[in-house]
Backbone of each chain as nested JSON, in Angstrom:
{
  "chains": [
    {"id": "A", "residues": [
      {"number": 1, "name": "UNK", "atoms": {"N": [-35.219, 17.539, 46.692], "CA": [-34.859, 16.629, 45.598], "C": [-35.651, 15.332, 45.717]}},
      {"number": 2, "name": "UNK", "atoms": {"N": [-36.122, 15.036, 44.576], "CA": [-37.138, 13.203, 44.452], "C": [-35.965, 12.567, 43.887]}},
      {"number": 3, "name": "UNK", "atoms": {"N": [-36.715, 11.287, 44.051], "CA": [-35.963, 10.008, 42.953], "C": [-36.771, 9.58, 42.233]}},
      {"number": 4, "name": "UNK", "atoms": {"N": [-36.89, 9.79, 40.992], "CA": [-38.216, 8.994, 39.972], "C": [-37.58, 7.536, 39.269]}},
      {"number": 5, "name": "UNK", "atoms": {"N": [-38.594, 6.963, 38.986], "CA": [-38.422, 5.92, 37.844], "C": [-39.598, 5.976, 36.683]}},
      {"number": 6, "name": "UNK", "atoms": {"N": [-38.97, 6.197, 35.825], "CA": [-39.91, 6.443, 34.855], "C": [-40.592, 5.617, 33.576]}},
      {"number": 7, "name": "UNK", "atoms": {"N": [-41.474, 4.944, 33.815], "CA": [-41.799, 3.599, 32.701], "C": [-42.997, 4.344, 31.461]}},
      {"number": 8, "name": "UNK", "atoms": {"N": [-42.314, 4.031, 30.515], "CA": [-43.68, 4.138, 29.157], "C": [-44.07, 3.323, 28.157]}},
      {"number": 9, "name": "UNK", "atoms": {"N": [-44.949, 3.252, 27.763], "CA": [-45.715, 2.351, 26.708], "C": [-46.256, 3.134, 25.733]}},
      {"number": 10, "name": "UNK", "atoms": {"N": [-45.21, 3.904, 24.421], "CA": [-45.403, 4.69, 23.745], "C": [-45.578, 4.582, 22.223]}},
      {"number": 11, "name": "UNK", "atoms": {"N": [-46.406, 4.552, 21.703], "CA": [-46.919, 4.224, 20.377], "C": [-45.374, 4.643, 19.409]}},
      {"number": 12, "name": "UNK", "atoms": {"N": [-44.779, 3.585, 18.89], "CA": [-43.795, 3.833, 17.638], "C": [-43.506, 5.261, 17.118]}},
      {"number": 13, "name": "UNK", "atoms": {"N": [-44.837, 5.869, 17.069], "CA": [-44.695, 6.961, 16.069], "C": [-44.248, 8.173, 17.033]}},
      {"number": 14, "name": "UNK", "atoms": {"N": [-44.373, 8.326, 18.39], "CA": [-44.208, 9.063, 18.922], "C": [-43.115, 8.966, 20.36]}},
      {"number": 15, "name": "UNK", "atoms": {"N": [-42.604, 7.276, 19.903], "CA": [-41.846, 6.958, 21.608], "C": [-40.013, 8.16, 21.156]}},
      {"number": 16, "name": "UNK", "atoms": {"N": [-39.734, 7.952, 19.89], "CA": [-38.203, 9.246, 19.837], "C": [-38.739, 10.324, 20.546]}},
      {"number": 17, "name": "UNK", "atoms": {"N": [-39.657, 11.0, 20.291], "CA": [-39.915, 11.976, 21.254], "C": [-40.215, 12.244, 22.361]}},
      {"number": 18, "name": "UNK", "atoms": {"N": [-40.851, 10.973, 23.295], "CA": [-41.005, 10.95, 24.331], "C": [-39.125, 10.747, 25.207]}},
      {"number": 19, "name": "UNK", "atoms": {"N": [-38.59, 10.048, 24.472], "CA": [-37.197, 9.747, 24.737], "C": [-36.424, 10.716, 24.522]}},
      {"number": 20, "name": "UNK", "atoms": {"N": [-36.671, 11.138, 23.81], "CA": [-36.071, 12.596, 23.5], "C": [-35.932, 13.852, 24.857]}},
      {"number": 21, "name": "UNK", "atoms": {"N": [-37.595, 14.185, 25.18], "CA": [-37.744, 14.49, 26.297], "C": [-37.624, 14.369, 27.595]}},
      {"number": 22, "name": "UNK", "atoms": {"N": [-37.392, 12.79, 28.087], "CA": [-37.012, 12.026, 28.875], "C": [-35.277, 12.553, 29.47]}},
      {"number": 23, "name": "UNK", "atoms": {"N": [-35.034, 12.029, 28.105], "CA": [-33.086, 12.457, 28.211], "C": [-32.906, 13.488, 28.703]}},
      {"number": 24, "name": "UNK", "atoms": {"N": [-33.48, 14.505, 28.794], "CA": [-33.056, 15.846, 28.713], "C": [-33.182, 16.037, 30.976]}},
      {"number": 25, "name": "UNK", "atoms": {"N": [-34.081, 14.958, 31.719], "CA": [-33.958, 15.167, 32.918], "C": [-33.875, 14.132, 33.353]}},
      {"number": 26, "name": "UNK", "atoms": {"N": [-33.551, 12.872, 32.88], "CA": [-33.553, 11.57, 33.716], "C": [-32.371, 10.508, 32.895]}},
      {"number": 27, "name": "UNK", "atoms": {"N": [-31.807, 9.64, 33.487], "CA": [-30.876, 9.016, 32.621], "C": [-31.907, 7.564, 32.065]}},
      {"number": 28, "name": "UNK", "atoms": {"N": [-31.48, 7.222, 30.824], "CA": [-31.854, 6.333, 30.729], "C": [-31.251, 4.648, 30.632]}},
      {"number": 29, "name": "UNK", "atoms": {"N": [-32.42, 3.548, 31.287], "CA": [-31.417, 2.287, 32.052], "C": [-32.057, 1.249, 31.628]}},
      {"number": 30, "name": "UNK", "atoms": {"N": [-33.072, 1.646, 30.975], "CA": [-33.725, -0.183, 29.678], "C": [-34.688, 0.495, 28.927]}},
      {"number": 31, "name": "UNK", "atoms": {"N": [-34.868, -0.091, 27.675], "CA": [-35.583, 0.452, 26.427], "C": [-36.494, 1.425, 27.007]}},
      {"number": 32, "name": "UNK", "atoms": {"N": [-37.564, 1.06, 27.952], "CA": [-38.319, 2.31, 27.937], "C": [-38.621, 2.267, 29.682]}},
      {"number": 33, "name": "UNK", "atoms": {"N": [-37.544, 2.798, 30.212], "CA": [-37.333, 3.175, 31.822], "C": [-36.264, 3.953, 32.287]}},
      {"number": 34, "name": "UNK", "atoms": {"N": [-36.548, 5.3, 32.327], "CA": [-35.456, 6.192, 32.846], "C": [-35.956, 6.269, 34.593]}},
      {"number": 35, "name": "UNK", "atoms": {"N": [-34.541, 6.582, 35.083], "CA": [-34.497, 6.985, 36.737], "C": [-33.609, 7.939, 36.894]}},
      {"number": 36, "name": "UNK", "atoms": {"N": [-33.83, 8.393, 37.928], "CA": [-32.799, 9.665, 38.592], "C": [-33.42, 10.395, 39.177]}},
      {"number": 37, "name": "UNK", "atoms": {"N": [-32.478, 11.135, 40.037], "CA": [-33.067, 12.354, 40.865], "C": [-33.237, 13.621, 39.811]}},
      {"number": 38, "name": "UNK", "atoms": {"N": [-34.157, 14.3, 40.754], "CA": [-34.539, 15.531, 39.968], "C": [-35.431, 16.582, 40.868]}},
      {"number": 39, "name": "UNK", "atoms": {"N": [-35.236, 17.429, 40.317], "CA": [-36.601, 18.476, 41.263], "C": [-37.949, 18.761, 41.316]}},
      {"number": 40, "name": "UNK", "atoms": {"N": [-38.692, 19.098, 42.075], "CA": [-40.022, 18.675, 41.947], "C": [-39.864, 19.783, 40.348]}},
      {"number": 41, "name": "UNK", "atoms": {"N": [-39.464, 20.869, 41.048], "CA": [-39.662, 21.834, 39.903], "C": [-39.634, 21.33, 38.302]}},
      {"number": 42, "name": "UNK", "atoms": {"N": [-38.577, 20.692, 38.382], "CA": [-38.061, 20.315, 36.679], "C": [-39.283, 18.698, 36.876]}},
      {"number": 43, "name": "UNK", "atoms": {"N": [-39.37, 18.054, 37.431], "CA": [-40.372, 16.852, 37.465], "C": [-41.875, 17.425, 36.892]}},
      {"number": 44, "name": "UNK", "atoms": {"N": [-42.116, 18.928, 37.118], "CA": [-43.724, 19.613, 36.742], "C": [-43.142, 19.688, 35.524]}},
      {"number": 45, "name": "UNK", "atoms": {"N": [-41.844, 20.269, 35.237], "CA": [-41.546, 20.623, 33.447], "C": [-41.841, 19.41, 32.613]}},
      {"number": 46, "name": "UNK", "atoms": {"N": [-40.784, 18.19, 33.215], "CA": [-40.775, 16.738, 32.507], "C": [-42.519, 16.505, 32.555]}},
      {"number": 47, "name": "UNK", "atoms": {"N": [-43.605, 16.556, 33.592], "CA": [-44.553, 15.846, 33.085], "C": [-45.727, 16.794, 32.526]}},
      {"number": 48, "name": "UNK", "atoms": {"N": [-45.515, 18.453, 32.007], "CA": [-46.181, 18.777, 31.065], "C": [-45.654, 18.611, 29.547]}},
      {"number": 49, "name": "UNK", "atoms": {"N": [-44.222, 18.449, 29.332], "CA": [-44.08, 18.313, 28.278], "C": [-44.861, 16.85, 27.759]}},
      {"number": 50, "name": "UNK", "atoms": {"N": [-44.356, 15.909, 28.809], "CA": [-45.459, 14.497, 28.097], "C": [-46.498, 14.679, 28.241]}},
      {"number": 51, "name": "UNK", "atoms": {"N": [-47.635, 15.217, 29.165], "CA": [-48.705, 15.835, 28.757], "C": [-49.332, 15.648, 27.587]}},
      {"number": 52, "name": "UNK", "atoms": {"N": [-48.164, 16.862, 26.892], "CA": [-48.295, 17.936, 25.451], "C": [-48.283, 16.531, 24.551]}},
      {"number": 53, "name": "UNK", "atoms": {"N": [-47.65, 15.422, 24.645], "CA": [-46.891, 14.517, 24.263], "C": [-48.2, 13.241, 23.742]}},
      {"number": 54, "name": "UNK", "atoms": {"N": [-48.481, 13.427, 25.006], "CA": [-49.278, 11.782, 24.747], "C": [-50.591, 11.694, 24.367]}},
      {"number": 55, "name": "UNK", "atoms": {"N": [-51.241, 10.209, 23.637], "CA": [-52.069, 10.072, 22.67], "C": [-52.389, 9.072, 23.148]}},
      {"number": 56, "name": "UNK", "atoms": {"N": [-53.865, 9.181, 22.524], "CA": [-54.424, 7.729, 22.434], "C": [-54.422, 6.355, 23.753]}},
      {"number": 57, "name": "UNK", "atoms": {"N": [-53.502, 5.412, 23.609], "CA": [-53.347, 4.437, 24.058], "C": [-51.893, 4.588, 24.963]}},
      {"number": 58, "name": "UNK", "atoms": {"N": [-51.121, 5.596, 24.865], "CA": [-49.66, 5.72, 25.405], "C": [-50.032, 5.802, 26.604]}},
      {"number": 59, "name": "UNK", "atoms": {"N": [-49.573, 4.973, 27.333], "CA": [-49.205, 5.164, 28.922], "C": [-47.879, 5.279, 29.33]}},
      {"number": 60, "name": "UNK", "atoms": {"N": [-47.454, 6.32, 30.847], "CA": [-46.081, 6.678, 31.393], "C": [-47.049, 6.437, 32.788]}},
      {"number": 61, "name": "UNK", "atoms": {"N": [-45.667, 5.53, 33.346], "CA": [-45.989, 5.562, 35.044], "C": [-44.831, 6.303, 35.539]}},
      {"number": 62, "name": "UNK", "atoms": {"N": [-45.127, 7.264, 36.275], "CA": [-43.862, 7.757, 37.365], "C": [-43.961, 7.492, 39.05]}},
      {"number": 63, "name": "UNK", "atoms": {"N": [-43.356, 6.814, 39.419], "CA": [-43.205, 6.406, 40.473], "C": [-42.013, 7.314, 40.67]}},
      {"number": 64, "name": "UNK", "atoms": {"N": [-42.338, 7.856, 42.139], "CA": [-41.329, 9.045, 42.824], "C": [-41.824, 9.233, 44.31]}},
      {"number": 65, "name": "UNK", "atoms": {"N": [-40.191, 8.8, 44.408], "CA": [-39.986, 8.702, 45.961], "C": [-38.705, 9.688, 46.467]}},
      {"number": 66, "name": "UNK", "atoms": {"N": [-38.629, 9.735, 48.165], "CA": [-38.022, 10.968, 48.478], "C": [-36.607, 10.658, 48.325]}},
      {"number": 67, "name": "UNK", "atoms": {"N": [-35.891, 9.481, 48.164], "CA": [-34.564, 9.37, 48.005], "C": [-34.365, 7.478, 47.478]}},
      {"number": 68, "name": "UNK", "atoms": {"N": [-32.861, 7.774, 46.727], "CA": [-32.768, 6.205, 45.929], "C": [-32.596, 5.572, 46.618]}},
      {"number": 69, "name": "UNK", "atoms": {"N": [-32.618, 5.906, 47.987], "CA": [-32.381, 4.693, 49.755], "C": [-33.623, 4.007, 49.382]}},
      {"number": 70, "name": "UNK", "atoms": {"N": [-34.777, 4.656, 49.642], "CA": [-35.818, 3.619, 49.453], "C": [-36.243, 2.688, 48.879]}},
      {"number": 71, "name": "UNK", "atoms": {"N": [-34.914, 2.417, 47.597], "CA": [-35.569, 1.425, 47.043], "C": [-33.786, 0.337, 46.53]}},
      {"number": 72, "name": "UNK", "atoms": {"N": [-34.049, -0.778, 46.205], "CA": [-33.175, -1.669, 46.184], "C": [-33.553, -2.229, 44.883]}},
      {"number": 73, "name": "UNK", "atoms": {"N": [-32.216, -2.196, 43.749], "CA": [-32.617, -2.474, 42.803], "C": [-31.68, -3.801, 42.358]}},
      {"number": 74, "name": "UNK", "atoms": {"N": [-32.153, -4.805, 41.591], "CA": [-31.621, -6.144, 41.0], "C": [-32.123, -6.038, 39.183]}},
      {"number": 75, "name": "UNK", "atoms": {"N": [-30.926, -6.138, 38.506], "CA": [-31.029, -6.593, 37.587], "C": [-30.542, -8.052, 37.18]}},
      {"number": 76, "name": "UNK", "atoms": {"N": [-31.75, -8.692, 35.994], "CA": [-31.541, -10.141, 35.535], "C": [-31.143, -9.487, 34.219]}},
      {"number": 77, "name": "UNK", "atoms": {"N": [-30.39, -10.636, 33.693], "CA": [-29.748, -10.232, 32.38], "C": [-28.851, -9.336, 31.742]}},
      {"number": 78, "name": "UNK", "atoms": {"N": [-28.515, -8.74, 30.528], "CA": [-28.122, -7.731, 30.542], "C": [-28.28, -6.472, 30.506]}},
      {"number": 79, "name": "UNK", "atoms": {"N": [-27.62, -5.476, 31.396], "CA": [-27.862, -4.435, 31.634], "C": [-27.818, -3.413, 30.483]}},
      {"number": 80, "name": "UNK", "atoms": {"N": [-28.518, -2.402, 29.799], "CA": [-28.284, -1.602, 28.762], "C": [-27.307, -1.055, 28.191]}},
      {"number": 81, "name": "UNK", "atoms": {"N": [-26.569, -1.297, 26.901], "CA": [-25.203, -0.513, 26.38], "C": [-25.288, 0.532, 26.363]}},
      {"number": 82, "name": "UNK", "atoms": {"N": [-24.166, 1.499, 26.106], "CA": [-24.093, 2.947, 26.086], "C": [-24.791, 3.21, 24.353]}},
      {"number": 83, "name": "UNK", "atoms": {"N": [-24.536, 2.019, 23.538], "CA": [-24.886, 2.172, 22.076], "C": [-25.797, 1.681, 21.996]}},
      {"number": 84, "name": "UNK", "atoms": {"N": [-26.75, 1.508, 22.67], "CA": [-28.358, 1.186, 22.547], "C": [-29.018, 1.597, 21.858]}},
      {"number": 85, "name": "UNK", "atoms": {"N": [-29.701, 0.975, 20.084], "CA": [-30.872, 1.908, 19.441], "C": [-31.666, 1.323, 19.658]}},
      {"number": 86, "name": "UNK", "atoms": {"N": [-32.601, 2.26, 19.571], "CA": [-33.903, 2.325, 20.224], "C": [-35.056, 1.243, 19.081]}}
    ]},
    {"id": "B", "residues": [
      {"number": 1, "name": "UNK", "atoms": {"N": [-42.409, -8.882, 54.563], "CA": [-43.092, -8.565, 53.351], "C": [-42.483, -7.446, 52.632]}},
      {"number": 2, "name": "UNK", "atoms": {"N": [-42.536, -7.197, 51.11], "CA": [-42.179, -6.472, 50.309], "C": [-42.765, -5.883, 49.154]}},
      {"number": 3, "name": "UNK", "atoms": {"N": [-42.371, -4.606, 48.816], "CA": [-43.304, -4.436, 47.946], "C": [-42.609, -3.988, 46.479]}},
      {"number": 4, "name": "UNK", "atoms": {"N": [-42.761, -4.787, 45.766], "CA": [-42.222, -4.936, 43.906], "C": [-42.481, -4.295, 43.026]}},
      {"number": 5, "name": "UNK", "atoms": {"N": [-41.543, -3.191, 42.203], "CA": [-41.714, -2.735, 40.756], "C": [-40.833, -3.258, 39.928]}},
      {"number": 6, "name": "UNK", "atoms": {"N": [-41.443, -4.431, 38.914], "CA": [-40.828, -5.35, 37.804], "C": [-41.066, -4.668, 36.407]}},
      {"number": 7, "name": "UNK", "atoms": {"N": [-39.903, -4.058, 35.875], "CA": [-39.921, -3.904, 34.329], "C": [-38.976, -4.664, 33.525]}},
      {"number": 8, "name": "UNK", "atoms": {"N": [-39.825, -5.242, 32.036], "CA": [-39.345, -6.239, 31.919], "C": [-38.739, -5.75, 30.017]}},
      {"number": 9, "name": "UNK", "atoms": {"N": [-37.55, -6.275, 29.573], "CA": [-37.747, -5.953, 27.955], "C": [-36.773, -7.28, 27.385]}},
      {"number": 10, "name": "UNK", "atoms": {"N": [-37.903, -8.167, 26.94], "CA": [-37.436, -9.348, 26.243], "C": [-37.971, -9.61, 25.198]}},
      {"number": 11, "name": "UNK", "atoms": {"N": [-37.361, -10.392, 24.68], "CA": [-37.411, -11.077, 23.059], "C": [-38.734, -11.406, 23.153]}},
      {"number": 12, "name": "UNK", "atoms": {"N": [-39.42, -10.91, 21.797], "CA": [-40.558, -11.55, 21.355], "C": [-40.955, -12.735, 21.643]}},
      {"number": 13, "name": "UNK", "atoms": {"N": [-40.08, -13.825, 21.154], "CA": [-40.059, -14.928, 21.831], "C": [-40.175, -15.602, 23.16]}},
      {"number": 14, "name": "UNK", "atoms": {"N": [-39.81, -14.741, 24.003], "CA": [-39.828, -15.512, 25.138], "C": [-40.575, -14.722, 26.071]}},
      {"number": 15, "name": "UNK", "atoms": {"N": [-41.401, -13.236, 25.81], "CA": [-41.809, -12.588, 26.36], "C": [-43.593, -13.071, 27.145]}},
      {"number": 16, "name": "UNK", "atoms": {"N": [-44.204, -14.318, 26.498], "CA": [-45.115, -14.751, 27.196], "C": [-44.822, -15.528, 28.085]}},
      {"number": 17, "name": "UNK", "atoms": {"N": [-43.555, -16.2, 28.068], "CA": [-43.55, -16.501, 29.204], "C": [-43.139, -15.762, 30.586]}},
      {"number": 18, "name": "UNK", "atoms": {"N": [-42.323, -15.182, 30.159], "CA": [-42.0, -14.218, 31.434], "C": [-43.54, -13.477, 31.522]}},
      {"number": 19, "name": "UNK", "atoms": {"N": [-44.529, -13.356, 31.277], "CA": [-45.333, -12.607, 31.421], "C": [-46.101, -13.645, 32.384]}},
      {"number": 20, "name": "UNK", "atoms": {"N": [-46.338, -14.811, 31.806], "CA": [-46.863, -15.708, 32.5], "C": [-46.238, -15.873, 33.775]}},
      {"number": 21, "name": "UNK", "atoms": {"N": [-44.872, -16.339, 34.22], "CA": [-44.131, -16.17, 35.127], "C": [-44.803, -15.125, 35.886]}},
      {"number": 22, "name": "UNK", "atoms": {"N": [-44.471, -14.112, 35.632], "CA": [-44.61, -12.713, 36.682], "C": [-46.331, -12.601, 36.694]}},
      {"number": 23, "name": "UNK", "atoms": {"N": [-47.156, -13.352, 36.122], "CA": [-48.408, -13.356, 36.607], "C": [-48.879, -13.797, 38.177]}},
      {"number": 24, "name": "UNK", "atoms": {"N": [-47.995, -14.918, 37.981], "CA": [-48.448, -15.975, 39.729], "C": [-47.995, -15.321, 40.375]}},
      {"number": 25, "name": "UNK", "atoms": {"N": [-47.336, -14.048, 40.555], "CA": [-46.474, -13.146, 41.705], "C": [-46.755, -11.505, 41.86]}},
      {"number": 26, "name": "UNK", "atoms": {"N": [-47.365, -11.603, 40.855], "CA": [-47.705, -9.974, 41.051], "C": [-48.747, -9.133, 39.643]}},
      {"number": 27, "name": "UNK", "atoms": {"N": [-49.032, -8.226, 40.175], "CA": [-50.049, -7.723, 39.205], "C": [-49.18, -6.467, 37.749]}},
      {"number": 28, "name": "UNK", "atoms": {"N": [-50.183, -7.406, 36.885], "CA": [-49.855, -6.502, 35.235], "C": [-50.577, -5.264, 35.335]}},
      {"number": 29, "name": "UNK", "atoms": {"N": [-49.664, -4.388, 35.276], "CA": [-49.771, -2.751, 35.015], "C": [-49.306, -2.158, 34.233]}},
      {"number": 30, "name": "UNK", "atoms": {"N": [-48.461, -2.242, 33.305], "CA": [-48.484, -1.598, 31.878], "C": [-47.571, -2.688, 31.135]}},
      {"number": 31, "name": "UNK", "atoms": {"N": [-47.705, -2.579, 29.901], "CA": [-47.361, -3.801, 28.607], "C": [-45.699, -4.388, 29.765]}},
      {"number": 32, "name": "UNK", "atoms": {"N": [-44.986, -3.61, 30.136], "CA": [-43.376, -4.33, 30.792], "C": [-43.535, -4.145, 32.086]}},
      {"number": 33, "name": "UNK", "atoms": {"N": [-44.862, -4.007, 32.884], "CA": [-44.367, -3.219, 34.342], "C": [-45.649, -4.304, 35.089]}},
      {"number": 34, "name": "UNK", "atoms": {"N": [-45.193, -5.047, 36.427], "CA": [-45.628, -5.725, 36.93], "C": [-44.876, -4.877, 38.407]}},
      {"number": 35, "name": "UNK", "atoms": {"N": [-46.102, -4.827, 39.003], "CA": [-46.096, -4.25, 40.735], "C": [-47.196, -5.9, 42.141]}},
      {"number": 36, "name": "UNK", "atoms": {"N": [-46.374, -5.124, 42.994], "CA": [-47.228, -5.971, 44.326], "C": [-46.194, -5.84, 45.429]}},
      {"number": 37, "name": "UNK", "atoms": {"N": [-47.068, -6.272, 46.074], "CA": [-46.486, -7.126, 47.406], "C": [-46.027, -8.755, 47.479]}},
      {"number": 38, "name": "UNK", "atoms": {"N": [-45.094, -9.146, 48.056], "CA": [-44.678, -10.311, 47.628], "C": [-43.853, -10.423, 48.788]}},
      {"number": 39, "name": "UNK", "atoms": {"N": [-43.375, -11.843, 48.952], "CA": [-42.573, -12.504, 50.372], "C": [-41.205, -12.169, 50.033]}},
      {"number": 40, "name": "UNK", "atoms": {"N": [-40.391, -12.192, 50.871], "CA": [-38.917, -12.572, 50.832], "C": [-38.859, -14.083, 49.652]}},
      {"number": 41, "name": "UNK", "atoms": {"N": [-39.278, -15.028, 50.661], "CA": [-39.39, -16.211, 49.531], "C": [-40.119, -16.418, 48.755]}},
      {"number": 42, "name": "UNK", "atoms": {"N": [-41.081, -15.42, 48.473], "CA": [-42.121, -16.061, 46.663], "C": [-40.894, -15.047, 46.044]}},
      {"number": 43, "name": "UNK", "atoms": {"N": [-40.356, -14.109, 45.755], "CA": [-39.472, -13.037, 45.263], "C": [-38.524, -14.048, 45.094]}},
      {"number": 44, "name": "UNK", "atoms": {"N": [-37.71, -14.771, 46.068], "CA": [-36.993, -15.787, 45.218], "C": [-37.029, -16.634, 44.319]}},
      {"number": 45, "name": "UNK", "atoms": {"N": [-38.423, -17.164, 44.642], "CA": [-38.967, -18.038, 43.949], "C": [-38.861, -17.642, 42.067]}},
      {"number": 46, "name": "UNK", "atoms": {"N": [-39.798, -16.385, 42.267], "CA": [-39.872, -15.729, 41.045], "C": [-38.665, -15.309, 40.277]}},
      {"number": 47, "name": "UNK", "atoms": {"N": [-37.835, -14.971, 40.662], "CA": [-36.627, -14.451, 40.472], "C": [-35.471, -15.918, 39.779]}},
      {"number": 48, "name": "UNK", "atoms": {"N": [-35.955, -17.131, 40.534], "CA": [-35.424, -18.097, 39.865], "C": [-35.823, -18.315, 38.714]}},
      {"number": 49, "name": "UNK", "atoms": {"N": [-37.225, -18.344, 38.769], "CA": [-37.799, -18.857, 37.173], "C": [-37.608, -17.934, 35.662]}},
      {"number": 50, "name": "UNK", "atoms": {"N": [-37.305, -16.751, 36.61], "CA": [-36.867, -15.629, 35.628], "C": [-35.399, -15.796, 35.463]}},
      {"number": 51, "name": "UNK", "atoms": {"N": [-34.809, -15.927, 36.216], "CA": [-33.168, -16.404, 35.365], "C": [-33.293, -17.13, 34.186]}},
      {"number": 52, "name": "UNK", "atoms": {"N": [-33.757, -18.659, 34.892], "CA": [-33.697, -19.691, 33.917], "C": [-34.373, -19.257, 32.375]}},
      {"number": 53, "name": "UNK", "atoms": {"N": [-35.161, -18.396, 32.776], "CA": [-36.024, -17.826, 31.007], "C": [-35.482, -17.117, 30.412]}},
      {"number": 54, "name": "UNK", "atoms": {"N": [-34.399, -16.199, 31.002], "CA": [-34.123, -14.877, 30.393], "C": [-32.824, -15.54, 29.59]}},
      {"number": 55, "name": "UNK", "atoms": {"N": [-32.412, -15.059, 28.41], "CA": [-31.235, -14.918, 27.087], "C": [-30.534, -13.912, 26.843]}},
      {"number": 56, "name": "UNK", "atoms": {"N": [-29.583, -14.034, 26.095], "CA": [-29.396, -13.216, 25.179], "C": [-29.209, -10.916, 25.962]}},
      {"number": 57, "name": "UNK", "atoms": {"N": [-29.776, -10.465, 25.537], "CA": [-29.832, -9.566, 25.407], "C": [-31.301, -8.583, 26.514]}},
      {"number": 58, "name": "UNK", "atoms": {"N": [-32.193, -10.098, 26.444], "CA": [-32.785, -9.833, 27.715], "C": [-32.725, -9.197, 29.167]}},
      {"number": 59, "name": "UNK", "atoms": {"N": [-33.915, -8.182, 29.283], "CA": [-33.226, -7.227, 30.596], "C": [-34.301, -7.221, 31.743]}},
      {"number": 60, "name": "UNK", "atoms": {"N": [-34.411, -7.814, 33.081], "CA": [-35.366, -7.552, 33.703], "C": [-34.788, -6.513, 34.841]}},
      {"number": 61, "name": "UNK", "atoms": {"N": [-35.73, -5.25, 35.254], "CA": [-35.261, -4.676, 36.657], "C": [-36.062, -4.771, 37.565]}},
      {"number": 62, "name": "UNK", "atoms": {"N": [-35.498, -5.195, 38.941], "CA": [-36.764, -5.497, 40.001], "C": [-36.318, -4.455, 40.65]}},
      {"number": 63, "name": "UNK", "atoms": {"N": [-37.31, -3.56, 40.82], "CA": [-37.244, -2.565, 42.048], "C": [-37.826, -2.952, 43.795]}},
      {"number": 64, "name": "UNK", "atoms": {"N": [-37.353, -2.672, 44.247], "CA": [-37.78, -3.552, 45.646], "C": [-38.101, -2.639, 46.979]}},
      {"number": 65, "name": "UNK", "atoms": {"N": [-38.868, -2.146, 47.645], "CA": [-38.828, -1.375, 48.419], "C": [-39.506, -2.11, 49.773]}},
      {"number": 66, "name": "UNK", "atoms": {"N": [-39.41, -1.639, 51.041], "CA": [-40.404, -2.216, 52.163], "C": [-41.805, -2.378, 52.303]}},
      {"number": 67, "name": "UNK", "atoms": {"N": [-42.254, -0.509, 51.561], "CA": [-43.657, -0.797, 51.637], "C": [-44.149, 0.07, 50.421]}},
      {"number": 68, "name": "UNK", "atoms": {"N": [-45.484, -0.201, 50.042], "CA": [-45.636, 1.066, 48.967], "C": [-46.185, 2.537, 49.867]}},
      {"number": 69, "name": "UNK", "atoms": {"N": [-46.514, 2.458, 50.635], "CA": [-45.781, 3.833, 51.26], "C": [-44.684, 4.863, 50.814]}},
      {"number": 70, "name": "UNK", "atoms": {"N": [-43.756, 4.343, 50.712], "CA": [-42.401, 4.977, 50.057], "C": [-42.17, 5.608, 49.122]}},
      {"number": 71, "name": "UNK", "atoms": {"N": [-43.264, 5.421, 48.109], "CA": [-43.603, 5.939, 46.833], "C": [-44.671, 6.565, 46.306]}},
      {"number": 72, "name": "UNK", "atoms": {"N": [-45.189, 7.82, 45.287], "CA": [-46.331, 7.476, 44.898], "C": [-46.172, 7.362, 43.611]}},
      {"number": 73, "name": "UNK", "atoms": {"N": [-47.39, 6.885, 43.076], "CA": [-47.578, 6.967, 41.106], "C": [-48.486, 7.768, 40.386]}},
      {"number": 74, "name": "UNK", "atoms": {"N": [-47.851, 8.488, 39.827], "CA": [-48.593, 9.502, 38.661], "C": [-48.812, 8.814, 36.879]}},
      {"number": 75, "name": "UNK", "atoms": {"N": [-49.831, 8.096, 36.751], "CA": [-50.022, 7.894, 35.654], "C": [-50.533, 9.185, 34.716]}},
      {"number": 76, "name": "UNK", "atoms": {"N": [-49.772, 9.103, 33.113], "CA": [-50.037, 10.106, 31.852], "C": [-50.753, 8.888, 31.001]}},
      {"number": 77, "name": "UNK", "atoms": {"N": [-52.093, 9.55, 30.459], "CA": [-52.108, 8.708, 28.9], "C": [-53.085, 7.465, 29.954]}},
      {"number": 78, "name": "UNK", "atoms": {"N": [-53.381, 6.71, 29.236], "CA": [-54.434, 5.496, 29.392], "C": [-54.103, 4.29, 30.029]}},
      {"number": 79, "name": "UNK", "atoms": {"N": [-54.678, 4.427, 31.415], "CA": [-53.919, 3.305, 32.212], "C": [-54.403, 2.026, 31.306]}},
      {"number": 80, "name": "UNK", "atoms": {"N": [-53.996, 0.504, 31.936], "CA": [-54.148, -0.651, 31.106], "C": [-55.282, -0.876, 30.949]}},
      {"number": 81, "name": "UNK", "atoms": {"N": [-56.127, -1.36, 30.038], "CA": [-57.337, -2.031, 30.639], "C": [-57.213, -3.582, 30.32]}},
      {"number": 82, "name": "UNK", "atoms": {"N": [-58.474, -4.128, 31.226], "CA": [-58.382, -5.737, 31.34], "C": [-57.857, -6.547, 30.689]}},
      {"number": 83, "name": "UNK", "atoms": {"N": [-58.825, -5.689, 29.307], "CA": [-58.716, -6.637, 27.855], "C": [-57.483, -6.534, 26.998]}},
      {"number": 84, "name": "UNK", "atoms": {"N": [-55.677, -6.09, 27.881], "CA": [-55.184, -5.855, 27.246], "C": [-54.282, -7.248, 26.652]}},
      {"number": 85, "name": "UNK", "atoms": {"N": [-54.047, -6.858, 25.02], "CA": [-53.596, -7.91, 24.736], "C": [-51.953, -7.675, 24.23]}},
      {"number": 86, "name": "UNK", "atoms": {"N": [-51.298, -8.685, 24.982], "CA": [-49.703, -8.861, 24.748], "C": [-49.263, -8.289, 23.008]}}
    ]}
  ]
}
């Protein structure tokens, strides 16, 4: 099992779908940054579908490490609602 | 020493400055995502000036780990280039 964090910079026309895809293996925790554990296995699924996905100028960073010990997280401000539109 | 993943999602308004802010402390890597190495005390430092800026609905997450060791990164899609503009 990994721990990812997942950041993107996804052109308007195509970020619902990247989010779309996202949801389906990682939770999501600010406009455009999902984290969670996951398997390498399903982590190869999540990053051919964005692959298939991305264009142009869109960038996704995945940073993935072997467990959420390694890392220590602080939030400023407020943290994301459950009724968050996008 | 420490090593920093900053994603940031603020108001139009106030988003150059936090950009500016998180310039003197660490390096711009995609439109919300600022990484480095940084002290115990410049991290405070930074972390103050980012309170005082942040409002409203404003969300910063600092990820914090010991070393970048701990992690790796898989960029999709077009990393930043120089000339990128806010």
């Amino acid at each position: 099992m990994l721990y990812v964090i997942l950041v993107y910079d996804i052109d308007e026309t195509r970020v619902a779908k990247v989010l779309k895809i996202c949801r389906k293996y990682l939770t999501w925790v600010q406009r455009s940054v999902f984290e969670g554990e996951i398997t390498e296995g399903n982590l190869e699924l999540l990053l051919n579908e964005l692959r298939k996905t991305v264009r142009d100028k869109d960038n996704i960073m995945i940073y993935r490490t072997s467990t959420k010990k390694n890392f220590k997280v602080e939030v400023i401000g407020e943290s994301m609602k459950d009724d968050f539109i996008l």
